[in-house]
N, C-alpha and C positions, 0 to 999 in steps of 0.2 A: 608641448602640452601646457604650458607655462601660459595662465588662464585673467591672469592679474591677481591682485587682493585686498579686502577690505583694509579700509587706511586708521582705524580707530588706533589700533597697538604702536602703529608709524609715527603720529604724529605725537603721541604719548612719547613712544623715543624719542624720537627727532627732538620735544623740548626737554625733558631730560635731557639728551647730550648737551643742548646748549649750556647748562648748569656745569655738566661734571664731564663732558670732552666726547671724545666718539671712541668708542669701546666695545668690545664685547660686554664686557662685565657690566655697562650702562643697558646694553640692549637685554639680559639677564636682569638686572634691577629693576626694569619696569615690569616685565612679569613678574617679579617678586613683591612687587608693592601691590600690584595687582588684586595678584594672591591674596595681600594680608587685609587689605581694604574687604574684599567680598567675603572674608571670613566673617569681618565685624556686621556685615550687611546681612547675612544669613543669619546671625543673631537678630537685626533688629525685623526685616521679614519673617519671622519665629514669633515675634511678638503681633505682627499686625494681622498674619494667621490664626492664632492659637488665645494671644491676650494671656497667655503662659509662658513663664521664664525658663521653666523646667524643659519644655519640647525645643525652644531656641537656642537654651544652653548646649545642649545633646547633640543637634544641630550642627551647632557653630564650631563644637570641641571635635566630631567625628570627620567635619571638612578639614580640620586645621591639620591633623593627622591623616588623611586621609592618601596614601600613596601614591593616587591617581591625580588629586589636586595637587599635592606636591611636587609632579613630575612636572607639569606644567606650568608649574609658578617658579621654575628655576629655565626652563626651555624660551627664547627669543621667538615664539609661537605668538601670533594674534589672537588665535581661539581662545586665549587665557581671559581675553574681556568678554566675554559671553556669557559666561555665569554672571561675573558684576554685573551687566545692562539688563539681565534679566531680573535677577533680585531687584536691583533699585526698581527697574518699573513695574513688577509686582507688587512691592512693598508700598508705594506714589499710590497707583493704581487702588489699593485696599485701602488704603488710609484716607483718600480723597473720596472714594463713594462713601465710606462708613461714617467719614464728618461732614461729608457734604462742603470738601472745602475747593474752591477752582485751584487756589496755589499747589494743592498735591496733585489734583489732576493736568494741571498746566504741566508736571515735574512728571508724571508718567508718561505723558504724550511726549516728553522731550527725550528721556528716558528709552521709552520706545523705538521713537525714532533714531536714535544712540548705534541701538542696537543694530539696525540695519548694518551699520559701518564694522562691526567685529568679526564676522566669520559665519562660512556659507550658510552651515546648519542654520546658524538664526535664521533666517527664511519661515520654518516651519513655528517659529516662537508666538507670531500674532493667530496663528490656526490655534494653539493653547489655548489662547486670552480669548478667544472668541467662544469657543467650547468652554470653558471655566465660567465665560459669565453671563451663559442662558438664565441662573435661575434672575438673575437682577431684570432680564429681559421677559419674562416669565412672570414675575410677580405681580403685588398690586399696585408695587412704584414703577414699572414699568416704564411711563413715561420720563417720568425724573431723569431715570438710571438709563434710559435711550439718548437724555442730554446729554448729559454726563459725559456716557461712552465715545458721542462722537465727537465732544469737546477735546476728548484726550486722541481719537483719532486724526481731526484735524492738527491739531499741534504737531502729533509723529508725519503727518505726511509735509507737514511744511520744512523739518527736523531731514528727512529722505528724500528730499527734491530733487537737491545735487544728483543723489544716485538715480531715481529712478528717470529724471533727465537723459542721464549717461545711457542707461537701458533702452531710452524711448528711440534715440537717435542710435545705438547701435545693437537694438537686439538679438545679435549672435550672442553677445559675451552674455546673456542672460543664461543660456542654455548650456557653454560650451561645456563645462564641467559637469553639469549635471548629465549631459550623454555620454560624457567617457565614464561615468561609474555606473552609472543606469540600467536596468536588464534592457540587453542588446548580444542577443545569446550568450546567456550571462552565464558564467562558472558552474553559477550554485542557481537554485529554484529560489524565489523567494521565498515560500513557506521554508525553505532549508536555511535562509539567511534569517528570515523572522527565528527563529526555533536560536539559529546559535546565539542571536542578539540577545535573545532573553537569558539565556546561558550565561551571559557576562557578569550578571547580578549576583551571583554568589556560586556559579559551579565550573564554567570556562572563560574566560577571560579573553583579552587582548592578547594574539600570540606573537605581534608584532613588537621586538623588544625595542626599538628607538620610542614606543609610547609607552612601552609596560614592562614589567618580568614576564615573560612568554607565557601567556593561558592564566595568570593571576586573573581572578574575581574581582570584583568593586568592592564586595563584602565574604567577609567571614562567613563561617558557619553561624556563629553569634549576632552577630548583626544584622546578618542576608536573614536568619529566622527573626528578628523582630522586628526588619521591613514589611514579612509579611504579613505576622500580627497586627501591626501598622496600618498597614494598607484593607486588609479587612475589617480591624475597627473602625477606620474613618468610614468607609464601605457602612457599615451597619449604622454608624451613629449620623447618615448624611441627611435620613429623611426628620430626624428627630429634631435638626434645629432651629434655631424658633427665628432667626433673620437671613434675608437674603444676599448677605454680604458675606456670613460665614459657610452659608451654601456654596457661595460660590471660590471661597479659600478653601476647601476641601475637595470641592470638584477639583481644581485647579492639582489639587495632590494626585487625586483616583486617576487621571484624565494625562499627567505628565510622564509616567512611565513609556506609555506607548506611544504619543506624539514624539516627544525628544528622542526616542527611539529609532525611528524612521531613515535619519541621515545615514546610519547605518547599517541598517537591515533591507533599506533599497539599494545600496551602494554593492551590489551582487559580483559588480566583475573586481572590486577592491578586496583588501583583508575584510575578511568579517569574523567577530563586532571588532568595531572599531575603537578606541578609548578618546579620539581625537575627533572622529565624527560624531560618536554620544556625547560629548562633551555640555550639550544643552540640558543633557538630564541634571546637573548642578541648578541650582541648589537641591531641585525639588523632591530628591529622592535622598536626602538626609536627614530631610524629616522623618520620613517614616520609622526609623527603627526608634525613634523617640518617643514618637505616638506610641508602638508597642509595647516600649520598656512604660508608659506611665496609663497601658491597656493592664500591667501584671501589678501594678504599684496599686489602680485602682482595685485591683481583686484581694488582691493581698490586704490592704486597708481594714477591708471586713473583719478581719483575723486580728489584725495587729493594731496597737495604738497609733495612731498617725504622726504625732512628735517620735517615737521609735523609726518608726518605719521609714518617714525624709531622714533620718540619720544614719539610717541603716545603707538606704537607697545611694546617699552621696557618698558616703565611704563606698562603697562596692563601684560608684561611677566615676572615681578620682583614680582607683585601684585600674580600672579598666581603661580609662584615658592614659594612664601615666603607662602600663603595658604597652598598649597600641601606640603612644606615641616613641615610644623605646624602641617598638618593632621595626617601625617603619622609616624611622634613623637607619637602621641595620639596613634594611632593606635597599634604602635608595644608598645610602651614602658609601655603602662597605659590599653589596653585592650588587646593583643595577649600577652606583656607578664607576667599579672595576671591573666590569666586564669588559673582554673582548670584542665582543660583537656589538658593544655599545659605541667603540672607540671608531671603528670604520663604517656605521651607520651614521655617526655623525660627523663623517667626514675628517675623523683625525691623520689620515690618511693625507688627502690632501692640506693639512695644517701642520703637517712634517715638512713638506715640500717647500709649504709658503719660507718656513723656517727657516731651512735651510738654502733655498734660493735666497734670499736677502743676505745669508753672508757670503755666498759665493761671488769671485770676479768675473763678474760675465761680461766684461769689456771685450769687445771682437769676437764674443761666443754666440753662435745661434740656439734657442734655448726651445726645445718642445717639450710639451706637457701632454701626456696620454688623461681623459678623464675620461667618465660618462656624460658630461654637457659640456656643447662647445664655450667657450670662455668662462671656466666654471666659475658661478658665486661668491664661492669659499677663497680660491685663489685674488680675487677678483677686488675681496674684500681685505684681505690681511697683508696681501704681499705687494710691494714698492718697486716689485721688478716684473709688476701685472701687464705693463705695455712691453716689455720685452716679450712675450711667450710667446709661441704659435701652438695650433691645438692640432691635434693627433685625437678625434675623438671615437672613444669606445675602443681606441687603439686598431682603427679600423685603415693603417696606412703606417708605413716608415716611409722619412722621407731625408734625402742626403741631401746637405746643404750644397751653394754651390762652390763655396769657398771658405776658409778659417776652419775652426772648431765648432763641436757641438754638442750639446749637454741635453740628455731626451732620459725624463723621467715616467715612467711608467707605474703608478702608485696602484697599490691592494685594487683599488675598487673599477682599476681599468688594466689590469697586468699584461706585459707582453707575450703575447700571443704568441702558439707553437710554432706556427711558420716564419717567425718573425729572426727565432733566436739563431738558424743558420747565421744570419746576416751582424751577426755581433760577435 
């Protein structure tokens, strides 16, 4: 079922190693840096939405903390550049209609096209931008903003060529992955997948623990309520605004919930929700609880002095970052990554084997290796005595050599089988 996959995070490694060696720890680094880049991007996307420092800052501090981004930006996972290419060519994209400048539109059409190259979900990323920017299609620059768009269009399909080249000449591979997750009498209904999907937001989670703490939420109780506020105040304040540009950065919020959605609430015969298939809903749903919290700042205002009030606000939001991000140290560092079930989902299993195969003498020894994939990855990747193995896979065979010795490991995620142990 091994489908290919976008090269964007690959060749990010690939030159990283050349700097600092081939490593795990390198192929980890780059999603780490990743990470830290799209944190400061979500800040400045905050500003080219909002033109306010207070919704970017909120933003920016709730991803940085944010347990689910965290997971990701330490995992050798491609999907980690997906939030980045979408921010930057949001941010390109907003910045270039608003000034009317071709250089940022030139960088969102690059941008754009970027993103084709990180992980599957993007796909559904240009159905956003298109929905987000009816009102500029709609207005009374209409024409303008029709250049504009396909200025930044042509740029991304020049930017996607390679791939959709690849597509043109073999399109199976366009499809393969999307019918093995697809309703195709699928597990769940999709109103039943839609319904958990939404659930992931602040009431059931990912219960898949290699992406999450089992049924963990996105959001708190506290948060997950001022996404909503959020999401309703942009909701009511969308027809009041007086330009078409910030029509269309609020649409672009109203509008990203249930597009980025999709990857996995279609994904029927997979886990559902997924934290690895939503992964597209970054940034745009970390705005919202920001917008809410400065929906209660604006009411409160009335009441209170407004020098009071911002000092009242940022001490109570420094109180609340410095918690959350306390929390969630705990979380990943001392309970998701001492778990059990964390260790042989990620294959620590076979990373024992690698181990201990490299100091073994297996001069004269015949050496099998039980996994679940014939020439497994993991092994494939770490161990020096990888053309030595023969595979035993799913431990679906014992096989006697025909001479010398022989050394057959059978690890957690492929154990030997009942009928097997007679024969040992």
């Amino acid at each position: 079922s091994y489908t290919g996959k976008e090269v964007l995070f690959f060749y990010l490694a690939g030159g990283l190693m050349q700097l600092l060696g081939d490593s795990l720890f390198t192929l980890r680094l780059t999603a780490a840096l990743v990470g830290i880049v799209t944190v400061a991007a979500v800040y400045w996307l905050g500003l080219e939405l909002f033109r306010d420092r207070r919704v970017a800052l909120v933003a920016a501090a709730l991803l940085a903390i944010s347990f689910w981004h965290l997971l990701f930006s330490h995992l050798g996972f491609r999907a980690v550049t997906q939030p980045l290419l979408q921010t930057l060519t949001a941010g390109a994209l907003l910045r270039g209609v608003r000034l009317n400048q071709r250089k940022w539109l030139l960088a969102g059409g690059v941008f754009l096209g970027i993103t084709g190259y990180t992980y599957l979900a993007a796909r559904l990323f240009p159905v956003l931008l298109l929905l987000a920017c009816l009102p500029l299609l709609l207005g009374a620059r209409w024409r303008d903003r029709l250049r504009q768009l396909v200025w930044v269009a042509v740029v991304a399909l020049v930017v996607l060529a390679p791939l959709l080249l690849f597509f043109v000449n073999h399109p199976e591979t366009f499809w393969v992955r999307i019918s093995q997750v697809a309703p195709n009498e699928p597990a769940l209904t999709l109103g039943d997948s839609l319904i958990q999907s939404l659930e992931m937001f602040f009431l059931v989670g990912d219960p898949y623990i290699r992406f999450n703490l089992p049924e963990r939420p996105l959001f708190g109780w506290f948060w997950g309520g001022l996404m909503l506020v959020g999401w309703a105040g942009l909701l009511w304040r969308w027809r009041t605004l007086r330009f078409d540009w910030q029509r269309t950065a609020v649409l672009l919020l109203l509008v990203a919930p249930f597009v980025m959605l999709l990857p996995t609430a279609l994904a029927v015969n997979e886990i559902v929700p997924s934290n690895l298939r939503a992964i597209g809903l970054i940034p745009f749903i970390f705005y919202l609880p920001g917008v809410g919290l400065m929906v209660f700042v604006s009411d409160l205002g009335k009441q209170f002095k407004q020098i009071e009030l911002t000092a009242a606000v940022l001490a109570v939001g420094i109180l609340a970052l410095m918690v959350g991000g306390l929390a969630t140290e705990r979380l990943y560092f001392r309970v998701w990554a001492d778990s059990r079930a964390v260790f042989y989902e990620t294959d620590g299993d076979l990373t024992a084997v690698s181990d201990f195969l490299d100091q073994l003498d297996t001069a004269g020894k015949s050496i099998y290796v039980s996994a679940l994939h014939y020439q497994h990855p993991t092994l494939a990747y770490l161990s020096e005595k990888y053309p030595q193995v023969k595979w035993l896979p799913r431990s679906e065979a014992v096989v006697f050599p025909p001479r010398g010795e022989a050394v057959y490991f059978f690890p957690h995620n492929s154990p030997l089988p009942d009928w097997a142990i007679v024969y040992f």
